[in-house]
C-alpha positions as a Python dict, from the first residue, in 0.01 Angstrom:
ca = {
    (1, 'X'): (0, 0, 0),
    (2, 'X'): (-273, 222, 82),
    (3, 'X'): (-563, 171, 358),
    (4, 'X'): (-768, 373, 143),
    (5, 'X'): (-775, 103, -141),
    (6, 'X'): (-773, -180, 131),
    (7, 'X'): (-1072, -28, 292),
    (8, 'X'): (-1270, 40, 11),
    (9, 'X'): (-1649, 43, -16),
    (10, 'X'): (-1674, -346, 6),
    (11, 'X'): (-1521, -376, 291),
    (12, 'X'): (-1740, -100, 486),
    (13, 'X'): (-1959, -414, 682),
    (14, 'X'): (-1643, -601, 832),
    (15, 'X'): (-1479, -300, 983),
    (16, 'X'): (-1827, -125, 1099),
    (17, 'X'): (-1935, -301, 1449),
    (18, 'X'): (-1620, -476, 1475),
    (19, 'X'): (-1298, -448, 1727),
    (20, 'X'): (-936, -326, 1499),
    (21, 'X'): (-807, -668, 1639),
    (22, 'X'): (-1081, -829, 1439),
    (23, 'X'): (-1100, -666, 1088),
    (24, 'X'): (-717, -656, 1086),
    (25, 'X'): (-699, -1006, 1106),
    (26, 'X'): (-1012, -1021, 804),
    (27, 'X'): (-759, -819, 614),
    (28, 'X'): (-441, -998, 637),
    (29, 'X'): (-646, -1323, 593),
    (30, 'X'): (-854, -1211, 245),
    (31, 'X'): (-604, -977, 120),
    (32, 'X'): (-297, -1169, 123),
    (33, 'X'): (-125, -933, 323),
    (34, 'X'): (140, -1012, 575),
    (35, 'X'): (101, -839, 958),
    (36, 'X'): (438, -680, 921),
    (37, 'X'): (297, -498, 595),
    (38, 'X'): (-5, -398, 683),
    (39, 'X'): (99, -269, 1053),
    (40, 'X'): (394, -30, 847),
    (41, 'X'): (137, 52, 624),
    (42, 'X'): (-89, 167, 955),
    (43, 'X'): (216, 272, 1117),
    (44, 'X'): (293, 580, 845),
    (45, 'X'): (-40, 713, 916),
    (46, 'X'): (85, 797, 1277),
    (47, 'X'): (-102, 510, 1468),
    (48, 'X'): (24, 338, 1717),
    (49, 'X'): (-32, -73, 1587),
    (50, 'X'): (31, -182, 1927),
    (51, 'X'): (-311, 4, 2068),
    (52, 'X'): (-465, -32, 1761),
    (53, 'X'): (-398, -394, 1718),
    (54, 'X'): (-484, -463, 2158),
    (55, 'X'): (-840, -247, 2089),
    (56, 'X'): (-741, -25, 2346),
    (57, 'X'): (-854, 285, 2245),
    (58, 'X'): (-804, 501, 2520),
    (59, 'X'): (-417, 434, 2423),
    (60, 'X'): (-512, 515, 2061),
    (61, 'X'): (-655, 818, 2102),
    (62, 'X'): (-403, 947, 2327),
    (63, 'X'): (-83, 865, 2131),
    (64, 'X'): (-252, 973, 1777),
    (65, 'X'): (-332, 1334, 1972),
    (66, 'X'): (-18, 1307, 2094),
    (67, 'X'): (171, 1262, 1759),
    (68, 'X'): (-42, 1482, 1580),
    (69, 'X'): (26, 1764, 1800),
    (70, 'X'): (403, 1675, 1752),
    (71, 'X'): (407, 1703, 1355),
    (72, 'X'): (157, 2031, 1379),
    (73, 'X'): (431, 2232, 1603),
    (74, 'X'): (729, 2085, 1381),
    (75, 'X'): (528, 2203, 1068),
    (76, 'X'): (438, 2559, 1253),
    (77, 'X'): (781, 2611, 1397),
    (78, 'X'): (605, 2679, 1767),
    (79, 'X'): (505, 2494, 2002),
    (80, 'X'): (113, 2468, 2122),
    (81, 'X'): (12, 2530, 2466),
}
């Protein structure tokens, strides 16, 4: 499943203004999607559900720099400063 097609141009007014913990919830609800698909659909994109999912966004940010920075050095063979 893709977040790109879940999060499509309809849905643009429940997930602007509103907490992850919210419009997840919205989608599972009116999208017939179970929590343990749509967090390992989240999950492959390199976010951490657990942050996402408590709106704690410090953590969020952190651990998606974090693993991005991970998967750029693996990619360039080096590691970044």
């Amino acid at each position: 499943m893709c977040l790109v097609c879940l999060w499509g141009r309809g849905h643009r007014s429940i997930i602007g203004g509103n907490a992850p913990s919210i419009y997840l919830k919205y989608l599972e609800e009116n999208h017939n999607i179970s929590t343990a698909n749509l967090d390992g659909c989240i999950e492959s994109h390199i976010i951490d559900i657990d942050a996402l999912r408590a709106d704690d966004f410090q953590a969020f940010f952190e651990q998606r720099k974090d693993s991005l920075v991970v998967k750029i050095e693996k990619a360039m063979k080096q590691y970044l400063a």
